[in-house]
C-alpha positions in Angstrom: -8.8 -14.9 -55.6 -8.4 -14.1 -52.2 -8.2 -16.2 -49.1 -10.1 -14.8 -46.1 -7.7 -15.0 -42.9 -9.0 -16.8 -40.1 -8.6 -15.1 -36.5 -5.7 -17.0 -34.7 -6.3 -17.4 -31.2 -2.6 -16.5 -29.8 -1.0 -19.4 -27.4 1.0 -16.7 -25.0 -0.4 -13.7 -22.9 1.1 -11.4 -20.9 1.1 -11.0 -17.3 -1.4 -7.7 -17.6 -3.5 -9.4 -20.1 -3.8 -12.5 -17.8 -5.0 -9.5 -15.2 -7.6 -8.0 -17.6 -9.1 -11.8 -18.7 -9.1 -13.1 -15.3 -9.3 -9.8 -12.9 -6.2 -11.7 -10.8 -3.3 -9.0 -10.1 -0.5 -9.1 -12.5 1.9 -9.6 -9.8 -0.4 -12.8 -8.6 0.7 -14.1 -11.9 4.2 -13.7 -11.5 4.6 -14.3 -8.1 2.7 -17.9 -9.2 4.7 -18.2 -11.9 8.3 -17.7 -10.3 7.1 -19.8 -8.0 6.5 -22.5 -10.2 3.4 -22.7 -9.6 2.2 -21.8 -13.5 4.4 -22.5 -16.4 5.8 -19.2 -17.9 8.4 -17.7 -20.7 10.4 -15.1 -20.2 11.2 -13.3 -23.6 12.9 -9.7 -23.4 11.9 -8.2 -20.3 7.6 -9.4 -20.8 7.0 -12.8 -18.9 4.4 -14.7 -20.5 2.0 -17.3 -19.5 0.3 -19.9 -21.9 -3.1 -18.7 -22.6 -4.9 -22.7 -21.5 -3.0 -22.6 -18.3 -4.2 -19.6 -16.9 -7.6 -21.1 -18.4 -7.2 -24.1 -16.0 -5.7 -22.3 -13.2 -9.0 -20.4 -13.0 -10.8 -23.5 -13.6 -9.4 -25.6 -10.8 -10.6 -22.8 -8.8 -14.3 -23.1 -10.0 -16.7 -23.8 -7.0 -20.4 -24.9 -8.9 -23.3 -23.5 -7.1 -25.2 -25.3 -4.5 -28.4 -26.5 -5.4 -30.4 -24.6 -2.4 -32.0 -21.4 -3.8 -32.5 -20.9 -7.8 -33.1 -17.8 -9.5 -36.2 -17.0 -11.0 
């Protein structure tokens, strides 16, 4: 019997991979995060963010459209 492994979603990102989810520069992210501005690890010589607070960085940044003109 074999158990089928389930994709883990990983908890840390680097600052390029930050760059390629979000399209922010890298060195957004770590001037933000040596600023204190984002939490952030530093392991080896690779600073890492936590993938849900880059999520809500980009979040608290979300404008929702203006009801005015719709699509069709």
């Amino acid at each position: 019997m074999t158990k089928e492994a389930k994709p883990v979603e990983r908890e840390w990102i680097g600052v390029d991979e930050a760059q390629t989810l979000t399209g922010r520069s890298k060195w957004s992210w770590r001037r933000d995060a040596y600023e204190g501005r984002i939490g952030s690890s530093k392991v080896g010589r690779r600073l890492l963010l936590r993938l849900k607070d880059v999520r809500q960085t980009m979040d608290a940044g979300y404008r929702p459209a203006l009801g005015g003109s719709q699509a069709q």
